[in-house]
N, CA, C and O atoms as a Maestro MAE file, in Angstrom:
{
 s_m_m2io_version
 :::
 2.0.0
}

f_m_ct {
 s_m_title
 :::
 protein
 m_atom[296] {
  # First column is atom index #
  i_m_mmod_type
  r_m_x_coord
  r_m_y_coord
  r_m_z_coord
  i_m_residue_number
  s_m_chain_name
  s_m_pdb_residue_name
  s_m_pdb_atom_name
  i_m_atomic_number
  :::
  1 25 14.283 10.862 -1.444 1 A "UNK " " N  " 7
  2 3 13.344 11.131 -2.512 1 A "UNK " " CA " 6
  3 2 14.054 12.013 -3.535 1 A "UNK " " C  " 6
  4 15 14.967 12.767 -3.198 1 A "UNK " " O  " 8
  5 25 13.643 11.912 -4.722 2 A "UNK " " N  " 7
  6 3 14.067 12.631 -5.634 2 A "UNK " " CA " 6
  7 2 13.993 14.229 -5.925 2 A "UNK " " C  " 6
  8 15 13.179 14.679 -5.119 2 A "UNK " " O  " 8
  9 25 14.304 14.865 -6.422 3 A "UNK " " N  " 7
  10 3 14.249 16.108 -6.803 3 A "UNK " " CA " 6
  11 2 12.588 16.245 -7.358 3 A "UNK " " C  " 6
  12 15 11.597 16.895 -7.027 3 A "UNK " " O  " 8
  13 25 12.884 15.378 -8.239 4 A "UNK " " N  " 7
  14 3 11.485 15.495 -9.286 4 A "UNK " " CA " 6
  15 2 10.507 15.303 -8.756 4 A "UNK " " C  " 6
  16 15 9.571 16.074 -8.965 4 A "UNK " " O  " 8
  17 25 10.336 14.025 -7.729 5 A "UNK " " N  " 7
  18 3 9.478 13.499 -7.077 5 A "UNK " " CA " 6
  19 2 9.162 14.540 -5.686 5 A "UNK " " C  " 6
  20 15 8.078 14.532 -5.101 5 A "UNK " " O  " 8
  21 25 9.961 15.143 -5.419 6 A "UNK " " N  " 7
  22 3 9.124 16.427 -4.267 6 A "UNK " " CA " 6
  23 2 9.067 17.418 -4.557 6 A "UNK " " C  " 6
  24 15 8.846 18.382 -3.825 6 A "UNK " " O  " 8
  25 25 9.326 17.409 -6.143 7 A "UNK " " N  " 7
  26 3 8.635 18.846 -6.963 7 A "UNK " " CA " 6
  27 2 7.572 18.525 -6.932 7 A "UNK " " C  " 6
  28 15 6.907 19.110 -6.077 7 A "UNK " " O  " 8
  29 25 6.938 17.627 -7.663 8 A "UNK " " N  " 7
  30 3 5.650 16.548 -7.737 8 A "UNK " " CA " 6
  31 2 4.673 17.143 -6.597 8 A "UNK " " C  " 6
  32 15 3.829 18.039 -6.635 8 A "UNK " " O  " 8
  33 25 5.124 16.291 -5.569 9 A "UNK " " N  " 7
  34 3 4.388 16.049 -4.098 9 A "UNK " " CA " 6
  35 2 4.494 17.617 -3.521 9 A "UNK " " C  " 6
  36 15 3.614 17.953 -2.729 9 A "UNK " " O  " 8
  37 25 5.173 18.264 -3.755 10 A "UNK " " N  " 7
  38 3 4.703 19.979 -2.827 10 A "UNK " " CA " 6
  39 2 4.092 20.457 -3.658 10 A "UNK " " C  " 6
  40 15 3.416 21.440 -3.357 10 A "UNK " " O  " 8
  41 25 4.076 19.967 -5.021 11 A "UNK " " N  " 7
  42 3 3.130 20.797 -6.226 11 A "UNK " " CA " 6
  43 2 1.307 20.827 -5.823 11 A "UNK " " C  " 6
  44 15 0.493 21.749 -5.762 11 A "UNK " " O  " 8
  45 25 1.204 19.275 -5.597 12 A "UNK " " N  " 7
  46 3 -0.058 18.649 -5.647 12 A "UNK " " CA " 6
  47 2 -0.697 18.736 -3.979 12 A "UNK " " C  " 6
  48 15 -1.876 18.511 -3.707 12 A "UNK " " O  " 8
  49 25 0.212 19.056 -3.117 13 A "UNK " " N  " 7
  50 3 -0.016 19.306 -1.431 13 A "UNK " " CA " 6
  51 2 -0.262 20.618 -0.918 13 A "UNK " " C  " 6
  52 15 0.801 21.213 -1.096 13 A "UNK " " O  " 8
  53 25 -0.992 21.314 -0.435 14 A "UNK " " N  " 7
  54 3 -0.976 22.722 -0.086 14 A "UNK " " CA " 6
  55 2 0.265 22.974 0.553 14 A "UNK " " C  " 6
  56 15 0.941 22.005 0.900 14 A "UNK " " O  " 8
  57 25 0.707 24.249 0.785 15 A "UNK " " N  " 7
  58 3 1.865 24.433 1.213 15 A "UNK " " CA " 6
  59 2 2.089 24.506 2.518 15 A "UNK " " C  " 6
  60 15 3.190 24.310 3.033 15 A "UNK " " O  " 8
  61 25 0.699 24.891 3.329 16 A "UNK " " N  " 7
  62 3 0.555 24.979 4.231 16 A "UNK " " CA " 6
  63 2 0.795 23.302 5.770 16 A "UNK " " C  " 6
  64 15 1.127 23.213 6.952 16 A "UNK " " O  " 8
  65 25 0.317 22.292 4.548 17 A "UNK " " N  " 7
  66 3 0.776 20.601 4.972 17 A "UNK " " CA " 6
  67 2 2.295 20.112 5.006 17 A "UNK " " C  " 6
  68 15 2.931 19.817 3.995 17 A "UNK " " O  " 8
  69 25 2.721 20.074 6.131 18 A "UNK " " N  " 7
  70 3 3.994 19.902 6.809 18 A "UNK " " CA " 6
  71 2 4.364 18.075 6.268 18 A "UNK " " C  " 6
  72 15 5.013 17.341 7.015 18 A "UNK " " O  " 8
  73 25 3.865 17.617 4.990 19 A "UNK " " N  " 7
  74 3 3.973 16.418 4.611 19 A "UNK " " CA " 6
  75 2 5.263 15.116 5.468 19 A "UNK " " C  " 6
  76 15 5.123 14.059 6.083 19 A "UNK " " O  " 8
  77 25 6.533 16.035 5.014 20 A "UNK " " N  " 7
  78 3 7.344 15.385 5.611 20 A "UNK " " CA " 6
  79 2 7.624 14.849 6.960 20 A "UNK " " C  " 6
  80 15 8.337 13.923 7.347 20 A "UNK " " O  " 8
  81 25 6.762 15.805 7.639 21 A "UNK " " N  " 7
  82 3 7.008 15.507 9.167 21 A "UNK " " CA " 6
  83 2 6.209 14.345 9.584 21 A "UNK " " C  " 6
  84 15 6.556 13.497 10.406 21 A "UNK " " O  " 8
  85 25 4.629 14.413 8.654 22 A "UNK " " N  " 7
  86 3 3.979 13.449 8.941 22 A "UNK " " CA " 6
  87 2 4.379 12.132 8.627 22 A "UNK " " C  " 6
  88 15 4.078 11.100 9.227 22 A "UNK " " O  " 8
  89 25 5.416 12.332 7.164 23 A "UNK " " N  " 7
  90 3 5.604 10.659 6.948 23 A "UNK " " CA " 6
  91 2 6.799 10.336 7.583 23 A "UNK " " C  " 6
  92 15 7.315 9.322 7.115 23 A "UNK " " O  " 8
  93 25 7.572 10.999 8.735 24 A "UNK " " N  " 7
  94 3 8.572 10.662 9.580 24 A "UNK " " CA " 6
  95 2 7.889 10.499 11.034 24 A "UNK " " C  " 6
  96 15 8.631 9.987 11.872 24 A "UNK " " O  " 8
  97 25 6.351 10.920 11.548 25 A "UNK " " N  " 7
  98 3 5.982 10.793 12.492 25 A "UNK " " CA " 6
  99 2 4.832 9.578 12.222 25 A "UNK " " C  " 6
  100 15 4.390 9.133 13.281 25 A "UNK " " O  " 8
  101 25 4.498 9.214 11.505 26 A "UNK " " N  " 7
  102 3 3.611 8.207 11.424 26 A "UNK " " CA " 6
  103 2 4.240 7.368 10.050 26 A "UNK " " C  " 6
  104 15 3.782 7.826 9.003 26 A "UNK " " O  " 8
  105 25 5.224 6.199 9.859 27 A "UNK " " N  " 7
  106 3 5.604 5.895 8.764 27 A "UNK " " CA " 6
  107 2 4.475 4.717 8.432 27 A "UNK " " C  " 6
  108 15 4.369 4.400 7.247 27 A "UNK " " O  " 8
  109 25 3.793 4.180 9.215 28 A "UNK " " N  " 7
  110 3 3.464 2.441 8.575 28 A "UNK " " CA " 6
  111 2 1.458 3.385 8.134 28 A "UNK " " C  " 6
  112 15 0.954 2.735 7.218 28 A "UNK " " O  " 8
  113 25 0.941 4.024 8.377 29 A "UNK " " N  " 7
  114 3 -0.226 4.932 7.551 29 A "UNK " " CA " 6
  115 2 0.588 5.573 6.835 29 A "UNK " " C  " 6
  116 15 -0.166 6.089 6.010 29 A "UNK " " O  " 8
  117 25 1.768 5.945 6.545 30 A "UNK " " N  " 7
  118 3 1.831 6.912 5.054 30 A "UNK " " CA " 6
  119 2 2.241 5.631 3.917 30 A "UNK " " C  " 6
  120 15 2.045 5.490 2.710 30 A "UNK " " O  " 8
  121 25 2.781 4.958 4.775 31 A "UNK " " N  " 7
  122 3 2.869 3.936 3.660 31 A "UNK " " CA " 6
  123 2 1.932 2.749 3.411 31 A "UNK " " C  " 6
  124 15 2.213 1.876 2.589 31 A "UNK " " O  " 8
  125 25 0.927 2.742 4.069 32 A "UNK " " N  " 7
  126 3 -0.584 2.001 4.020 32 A "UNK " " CA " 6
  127 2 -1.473 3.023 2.711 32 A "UNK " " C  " 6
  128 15 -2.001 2.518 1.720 32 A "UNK " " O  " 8
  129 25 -1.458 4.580 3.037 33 A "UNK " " N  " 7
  130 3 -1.883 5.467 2.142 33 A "UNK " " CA " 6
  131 2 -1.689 5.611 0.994 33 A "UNK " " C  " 6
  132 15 -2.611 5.885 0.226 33 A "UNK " " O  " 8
  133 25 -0.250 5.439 0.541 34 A "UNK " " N  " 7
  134 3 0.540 5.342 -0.769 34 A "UNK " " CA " 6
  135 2 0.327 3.952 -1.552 34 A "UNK " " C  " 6
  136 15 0.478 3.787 -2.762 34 A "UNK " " O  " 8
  137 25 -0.077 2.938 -0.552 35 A "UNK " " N  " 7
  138 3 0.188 1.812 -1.525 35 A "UNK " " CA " 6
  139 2 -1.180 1.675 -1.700 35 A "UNK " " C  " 6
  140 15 -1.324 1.086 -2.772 35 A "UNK " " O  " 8
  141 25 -2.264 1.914 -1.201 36 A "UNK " " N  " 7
  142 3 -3.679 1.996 -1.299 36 A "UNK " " CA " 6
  143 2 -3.991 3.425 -2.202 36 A "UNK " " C  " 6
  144 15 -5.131 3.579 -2.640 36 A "UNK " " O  " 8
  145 25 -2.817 4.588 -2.496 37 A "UNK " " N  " 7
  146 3 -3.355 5.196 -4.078 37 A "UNK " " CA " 6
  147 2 -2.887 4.881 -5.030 37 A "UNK " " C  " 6
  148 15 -3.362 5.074 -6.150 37 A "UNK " " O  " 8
  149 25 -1.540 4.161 -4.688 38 A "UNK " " N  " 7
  150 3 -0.810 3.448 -6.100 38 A "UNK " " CA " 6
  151 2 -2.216 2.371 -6.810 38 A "UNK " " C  " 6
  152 15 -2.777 2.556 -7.890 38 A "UNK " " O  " 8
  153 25 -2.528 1.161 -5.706 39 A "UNK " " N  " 7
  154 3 -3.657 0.274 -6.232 39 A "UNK " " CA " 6
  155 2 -4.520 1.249 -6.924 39 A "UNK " " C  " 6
  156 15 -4.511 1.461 -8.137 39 A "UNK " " O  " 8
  157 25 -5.161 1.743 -6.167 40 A "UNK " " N  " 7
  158 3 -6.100 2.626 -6.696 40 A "UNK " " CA " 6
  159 2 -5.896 3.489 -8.437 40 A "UNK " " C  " 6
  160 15 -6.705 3.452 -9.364 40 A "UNK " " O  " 8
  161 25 -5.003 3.962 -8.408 41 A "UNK " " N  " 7
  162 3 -4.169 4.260 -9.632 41 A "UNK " " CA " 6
  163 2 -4.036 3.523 -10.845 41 A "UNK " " C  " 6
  164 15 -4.587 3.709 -11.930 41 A "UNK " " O  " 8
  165 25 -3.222 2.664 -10.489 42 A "UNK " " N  " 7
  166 3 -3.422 1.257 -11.327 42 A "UNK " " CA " 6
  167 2 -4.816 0.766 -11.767 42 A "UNK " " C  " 6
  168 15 -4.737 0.198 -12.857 42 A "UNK " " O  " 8
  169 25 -5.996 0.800 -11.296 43 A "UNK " " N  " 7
  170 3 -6.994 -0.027 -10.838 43 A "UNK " " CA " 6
  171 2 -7.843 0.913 -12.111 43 A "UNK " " C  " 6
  172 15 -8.480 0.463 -13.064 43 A "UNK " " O  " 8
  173 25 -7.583 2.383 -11.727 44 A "UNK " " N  " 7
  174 3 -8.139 3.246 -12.598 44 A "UNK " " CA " 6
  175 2 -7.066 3.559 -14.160 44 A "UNK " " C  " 6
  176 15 -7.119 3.095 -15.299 44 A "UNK " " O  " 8
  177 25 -6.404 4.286 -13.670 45 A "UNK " " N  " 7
  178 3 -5.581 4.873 -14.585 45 A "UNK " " CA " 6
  179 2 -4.187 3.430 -15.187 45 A "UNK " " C  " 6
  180 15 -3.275 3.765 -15.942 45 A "UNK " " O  " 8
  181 25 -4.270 2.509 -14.868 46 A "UNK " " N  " 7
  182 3 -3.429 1.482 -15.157 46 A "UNK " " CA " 6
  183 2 -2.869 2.352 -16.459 46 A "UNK " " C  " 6
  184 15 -2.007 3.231 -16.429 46 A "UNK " " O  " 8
  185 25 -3.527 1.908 -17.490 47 A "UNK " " N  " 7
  186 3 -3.060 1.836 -18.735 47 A "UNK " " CA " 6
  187 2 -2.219 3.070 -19.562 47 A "UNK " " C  " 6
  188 15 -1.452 3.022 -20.524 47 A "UNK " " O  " 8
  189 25 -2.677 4.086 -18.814 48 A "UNK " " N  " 7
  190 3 -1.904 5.346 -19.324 48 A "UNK " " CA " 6
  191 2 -0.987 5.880 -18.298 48 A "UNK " " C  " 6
  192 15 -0.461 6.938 -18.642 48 A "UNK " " O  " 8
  193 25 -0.558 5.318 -16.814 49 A "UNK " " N  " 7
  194 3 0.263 5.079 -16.359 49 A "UNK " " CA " 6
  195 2 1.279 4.424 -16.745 49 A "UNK " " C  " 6
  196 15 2.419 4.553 -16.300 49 A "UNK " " O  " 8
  197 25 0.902 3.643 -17.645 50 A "UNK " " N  " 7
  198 3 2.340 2.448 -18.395 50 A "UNK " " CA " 6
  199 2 2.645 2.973 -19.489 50 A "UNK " " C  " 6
  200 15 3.778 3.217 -19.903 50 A "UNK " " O  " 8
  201 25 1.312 3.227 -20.161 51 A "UNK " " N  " 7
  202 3 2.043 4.321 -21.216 51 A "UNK " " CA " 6
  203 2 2.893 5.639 -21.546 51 A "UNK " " C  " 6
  204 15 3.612 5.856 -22.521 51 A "UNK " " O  " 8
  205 25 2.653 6.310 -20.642 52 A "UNK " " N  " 7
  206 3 3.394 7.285 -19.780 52 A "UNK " " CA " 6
  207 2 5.012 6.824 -19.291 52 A "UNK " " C  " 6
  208 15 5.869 7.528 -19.825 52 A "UNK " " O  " 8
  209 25 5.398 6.053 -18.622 53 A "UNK " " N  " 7
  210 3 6.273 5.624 -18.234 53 A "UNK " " CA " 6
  211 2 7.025 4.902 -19.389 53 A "UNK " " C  " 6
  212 15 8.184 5.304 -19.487 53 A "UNK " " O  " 8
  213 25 6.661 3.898 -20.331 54 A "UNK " " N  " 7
  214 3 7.002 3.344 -21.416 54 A "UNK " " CA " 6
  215 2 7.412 4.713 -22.325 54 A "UNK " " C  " 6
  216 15 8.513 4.653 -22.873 54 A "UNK " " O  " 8
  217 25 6.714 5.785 -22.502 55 A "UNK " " N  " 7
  218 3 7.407 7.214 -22.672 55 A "UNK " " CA " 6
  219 2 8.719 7.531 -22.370 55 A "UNK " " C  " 6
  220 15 9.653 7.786 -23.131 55 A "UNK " " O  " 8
  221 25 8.676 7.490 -21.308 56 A "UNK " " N  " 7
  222 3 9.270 8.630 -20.227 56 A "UNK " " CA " 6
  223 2 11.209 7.328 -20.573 56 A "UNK " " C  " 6
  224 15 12.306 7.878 -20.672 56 A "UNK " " O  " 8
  225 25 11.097 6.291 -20.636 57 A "UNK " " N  " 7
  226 3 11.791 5.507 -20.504 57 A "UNK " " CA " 6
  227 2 12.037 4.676 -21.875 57 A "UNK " " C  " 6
  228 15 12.697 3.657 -22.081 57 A "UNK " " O  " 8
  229 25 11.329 5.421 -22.660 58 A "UNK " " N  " 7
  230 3 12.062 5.212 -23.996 58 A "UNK " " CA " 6
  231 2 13.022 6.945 -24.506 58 A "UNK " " C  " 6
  232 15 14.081 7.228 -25.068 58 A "UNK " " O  " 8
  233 25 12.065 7.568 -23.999 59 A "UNK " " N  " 7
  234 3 12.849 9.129 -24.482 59 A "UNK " " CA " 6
  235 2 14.214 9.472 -23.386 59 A "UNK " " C  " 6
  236 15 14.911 10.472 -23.555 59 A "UNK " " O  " 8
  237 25 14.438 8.565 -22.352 60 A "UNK " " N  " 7
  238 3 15.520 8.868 -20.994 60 A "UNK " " CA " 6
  239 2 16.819 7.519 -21.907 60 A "UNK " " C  " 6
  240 15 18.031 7.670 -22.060 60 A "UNK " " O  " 8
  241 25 15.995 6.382 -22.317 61 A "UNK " " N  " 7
  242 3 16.880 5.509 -23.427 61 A "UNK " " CA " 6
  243 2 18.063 6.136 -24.767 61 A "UNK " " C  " 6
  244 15 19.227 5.800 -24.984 61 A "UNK " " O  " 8
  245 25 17.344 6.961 -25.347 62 A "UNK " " N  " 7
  246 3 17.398 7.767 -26.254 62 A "UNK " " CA " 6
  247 2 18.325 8.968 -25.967 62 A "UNK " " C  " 6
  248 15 19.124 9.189 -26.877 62 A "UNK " " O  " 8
  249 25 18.378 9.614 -25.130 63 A "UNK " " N  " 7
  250 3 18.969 10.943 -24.660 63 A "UNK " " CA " 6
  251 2 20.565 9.755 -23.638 63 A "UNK " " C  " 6
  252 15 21.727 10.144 -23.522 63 A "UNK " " O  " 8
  253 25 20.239 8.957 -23.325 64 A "UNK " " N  " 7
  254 3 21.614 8.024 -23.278 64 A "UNK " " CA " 6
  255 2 22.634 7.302 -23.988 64 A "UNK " " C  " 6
  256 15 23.796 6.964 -23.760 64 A "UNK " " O  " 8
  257 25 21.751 7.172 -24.987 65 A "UNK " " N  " 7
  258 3 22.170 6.882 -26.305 65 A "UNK " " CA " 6
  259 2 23.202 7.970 -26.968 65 A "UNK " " C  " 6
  260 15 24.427 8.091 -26.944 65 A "UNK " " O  " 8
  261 25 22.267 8.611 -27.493 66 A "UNK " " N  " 7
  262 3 22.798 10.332 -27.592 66 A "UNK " " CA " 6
  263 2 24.220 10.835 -26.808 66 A "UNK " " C  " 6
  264 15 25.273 11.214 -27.321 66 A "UNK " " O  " 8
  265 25 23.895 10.712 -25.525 67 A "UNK " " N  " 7
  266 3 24.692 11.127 -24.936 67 A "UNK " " CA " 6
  267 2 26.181 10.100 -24.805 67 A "UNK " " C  " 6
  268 15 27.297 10.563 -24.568 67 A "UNK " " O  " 8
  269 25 25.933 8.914 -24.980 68 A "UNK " " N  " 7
  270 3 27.100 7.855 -25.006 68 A "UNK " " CA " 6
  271 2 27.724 7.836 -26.553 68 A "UNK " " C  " 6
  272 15 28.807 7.288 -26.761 68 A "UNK " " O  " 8
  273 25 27.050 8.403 -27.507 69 A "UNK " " N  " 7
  274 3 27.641 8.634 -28.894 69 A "UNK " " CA " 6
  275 2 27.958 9.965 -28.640 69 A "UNK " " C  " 6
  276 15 28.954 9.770 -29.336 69 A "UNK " " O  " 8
  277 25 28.048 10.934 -28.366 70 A "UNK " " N  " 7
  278 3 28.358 11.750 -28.310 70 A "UNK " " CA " 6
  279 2 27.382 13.388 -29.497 70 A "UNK " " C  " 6
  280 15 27.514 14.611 -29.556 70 A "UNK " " O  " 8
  281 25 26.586 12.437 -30.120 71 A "UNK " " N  " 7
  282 3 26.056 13.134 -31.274 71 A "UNK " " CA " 6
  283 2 24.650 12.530 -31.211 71 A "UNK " " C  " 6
  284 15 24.347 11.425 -30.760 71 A "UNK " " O  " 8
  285 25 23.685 13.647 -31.856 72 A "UNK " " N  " 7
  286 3 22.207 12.925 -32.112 72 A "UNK " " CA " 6
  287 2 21.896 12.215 -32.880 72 A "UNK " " C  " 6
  288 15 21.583 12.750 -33.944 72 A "UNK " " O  " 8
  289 25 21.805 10.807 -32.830 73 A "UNK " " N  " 7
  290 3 21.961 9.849 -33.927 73 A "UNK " " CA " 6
  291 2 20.600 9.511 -33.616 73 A "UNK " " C  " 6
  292 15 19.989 9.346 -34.672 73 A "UNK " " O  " 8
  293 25 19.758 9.312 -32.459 74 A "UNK " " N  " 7
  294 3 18.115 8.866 -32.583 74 A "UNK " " CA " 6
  295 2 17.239 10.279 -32.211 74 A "UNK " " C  " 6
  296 15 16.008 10.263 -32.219 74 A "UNK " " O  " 8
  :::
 }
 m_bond[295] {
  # First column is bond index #
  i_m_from
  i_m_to
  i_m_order
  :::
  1 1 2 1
  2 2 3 1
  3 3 4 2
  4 3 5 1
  5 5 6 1
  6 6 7 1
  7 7 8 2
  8 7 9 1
  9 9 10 1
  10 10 11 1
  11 11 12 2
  12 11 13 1
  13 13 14 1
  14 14 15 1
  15 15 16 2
  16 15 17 1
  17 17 18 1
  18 18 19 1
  19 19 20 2
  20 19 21 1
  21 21 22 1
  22 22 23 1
  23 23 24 2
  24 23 25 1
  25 25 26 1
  26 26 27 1
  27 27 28 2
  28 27 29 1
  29 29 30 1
  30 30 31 1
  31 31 32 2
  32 31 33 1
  33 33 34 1
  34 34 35 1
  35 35 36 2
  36 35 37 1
  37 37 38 1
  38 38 39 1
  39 39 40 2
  40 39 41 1
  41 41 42 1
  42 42 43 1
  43 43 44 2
  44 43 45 1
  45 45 46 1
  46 46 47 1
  47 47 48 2
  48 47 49 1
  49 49 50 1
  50 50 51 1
  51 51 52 2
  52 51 53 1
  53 53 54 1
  54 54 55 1
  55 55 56 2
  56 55 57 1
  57 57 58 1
  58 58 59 1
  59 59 60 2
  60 59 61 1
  61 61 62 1
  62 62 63 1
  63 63 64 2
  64 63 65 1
  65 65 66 1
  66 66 67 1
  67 67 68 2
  68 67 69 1
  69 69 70 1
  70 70 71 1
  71 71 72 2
  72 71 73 1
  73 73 74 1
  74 74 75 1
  75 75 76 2
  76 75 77 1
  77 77 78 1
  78 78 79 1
  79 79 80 2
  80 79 81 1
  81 81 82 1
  82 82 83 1
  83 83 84 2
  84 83 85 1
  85 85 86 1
  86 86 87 1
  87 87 88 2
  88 87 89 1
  89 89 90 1
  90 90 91 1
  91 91 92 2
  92 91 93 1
  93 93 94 1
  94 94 95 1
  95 95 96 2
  96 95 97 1
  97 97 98 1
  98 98 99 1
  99 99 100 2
  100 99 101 1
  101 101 102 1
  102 102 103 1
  103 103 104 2
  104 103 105 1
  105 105 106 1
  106 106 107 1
  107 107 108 2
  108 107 109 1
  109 109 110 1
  110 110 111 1
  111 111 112 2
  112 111 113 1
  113 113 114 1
  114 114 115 1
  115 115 116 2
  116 115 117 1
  117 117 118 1
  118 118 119 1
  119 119 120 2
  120 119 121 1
  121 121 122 1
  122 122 123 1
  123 123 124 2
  124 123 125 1
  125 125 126 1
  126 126 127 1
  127 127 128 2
  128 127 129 1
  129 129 130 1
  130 130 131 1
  131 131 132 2
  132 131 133 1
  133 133 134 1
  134 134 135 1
  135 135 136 2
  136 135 137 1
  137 137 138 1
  138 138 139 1
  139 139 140 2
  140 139 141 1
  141 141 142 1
  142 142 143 1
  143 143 144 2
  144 143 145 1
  145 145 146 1
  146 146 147 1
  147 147 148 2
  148 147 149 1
  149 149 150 1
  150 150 151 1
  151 151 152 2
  152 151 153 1
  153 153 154 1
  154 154 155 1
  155 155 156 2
  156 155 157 1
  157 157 158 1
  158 158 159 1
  159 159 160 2
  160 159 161 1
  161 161 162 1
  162 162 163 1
  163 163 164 2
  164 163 165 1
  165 165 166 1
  166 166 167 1
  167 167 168 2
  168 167 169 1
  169 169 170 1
  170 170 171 1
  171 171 172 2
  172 171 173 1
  173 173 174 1
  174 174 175 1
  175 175 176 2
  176 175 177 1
  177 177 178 1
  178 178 179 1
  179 179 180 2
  180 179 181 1
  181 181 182 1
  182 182 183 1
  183 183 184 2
  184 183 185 1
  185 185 186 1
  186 186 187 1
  187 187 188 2
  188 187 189 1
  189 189 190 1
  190 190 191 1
  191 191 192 2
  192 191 193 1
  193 193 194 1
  194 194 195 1
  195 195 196 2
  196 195 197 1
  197 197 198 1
  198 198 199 1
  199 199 200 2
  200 199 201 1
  201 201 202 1
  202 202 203 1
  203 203 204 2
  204 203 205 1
  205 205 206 1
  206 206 207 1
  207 207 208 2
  208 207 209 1
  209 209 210 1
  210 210 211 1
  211 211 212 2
  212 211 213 1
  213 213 214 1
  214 214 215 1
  215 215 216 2
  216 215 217 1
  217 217 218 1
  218 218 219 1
  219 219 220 2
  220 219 221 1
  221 221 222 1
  222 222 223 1
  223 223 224 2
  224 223 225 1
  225 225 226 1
  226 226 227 1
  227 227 228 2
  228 227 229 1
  229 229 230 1
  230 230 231 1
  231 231 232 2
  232 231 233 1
  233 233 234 1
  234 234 235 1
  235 235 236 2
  236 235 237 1
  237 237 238 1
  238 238 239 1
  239 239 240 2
  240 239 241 1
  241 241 242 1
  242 242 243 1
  243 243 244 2
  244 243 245 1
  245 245 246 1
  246 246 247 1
  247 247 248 2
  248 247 249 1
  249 249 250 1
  250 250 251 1
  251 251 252 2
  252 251 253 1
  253 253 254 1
  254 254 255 1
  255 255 256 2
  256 255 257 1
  257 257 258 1
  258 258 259 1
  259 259 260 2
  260 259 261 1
  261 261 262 1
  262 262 263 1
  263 263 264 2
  264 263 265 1
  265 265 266 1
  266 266 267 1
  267 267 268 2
  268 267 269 1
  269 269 270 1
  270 270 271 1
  271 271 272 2
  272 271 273 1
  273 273 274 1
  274 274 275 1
  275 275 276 2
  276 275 277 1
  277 277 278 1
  278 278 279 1
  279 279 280 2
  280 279 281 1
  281 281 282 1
  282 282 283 1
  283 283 284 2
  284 283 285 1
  285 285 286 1
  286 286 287 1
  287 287 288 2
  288 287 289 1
  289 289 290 1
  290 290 291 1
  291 291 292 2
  292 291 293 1
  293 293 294 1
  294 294 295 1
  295 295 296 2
  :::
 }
}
């Protein structure tokens, strides 16, 4: 998992929930759980989930750009 992504997940989890252990002691419910809030997610929040990401992946485009010219050109 990513850096970002278990900044995320210990942010939004009490600290006191041993998360990791559970999704190494029970893997096929954490991943029944996740894909049943992703749907859920989608189902609700679809649209500003994509927009968000269409964000996130035009401004990560941009800062590569940048960074492969060497100068801020966008």
């Amino acid at each position: 998992m990513s850096a970002a992504a278990d900044d995320l997940v210990s942010e939004l989890l009490p600290e006191t929930l041993d998360w990791e252990r559970l999704v190494r002691s029970y893997p096929l419910p954490a991943l029944a759980l996740a894909a049943l809030g992703g749907y859920w997610l989608g189902r609700t929040r679809g649209g500003a989930v994509v927009s968000a990401l269409g964000a996130f992946a035009a401004a990560a485009a941009v800062r590569g750009v940048n960074d492969a010219l060497g100068d801020e050109i966008l």
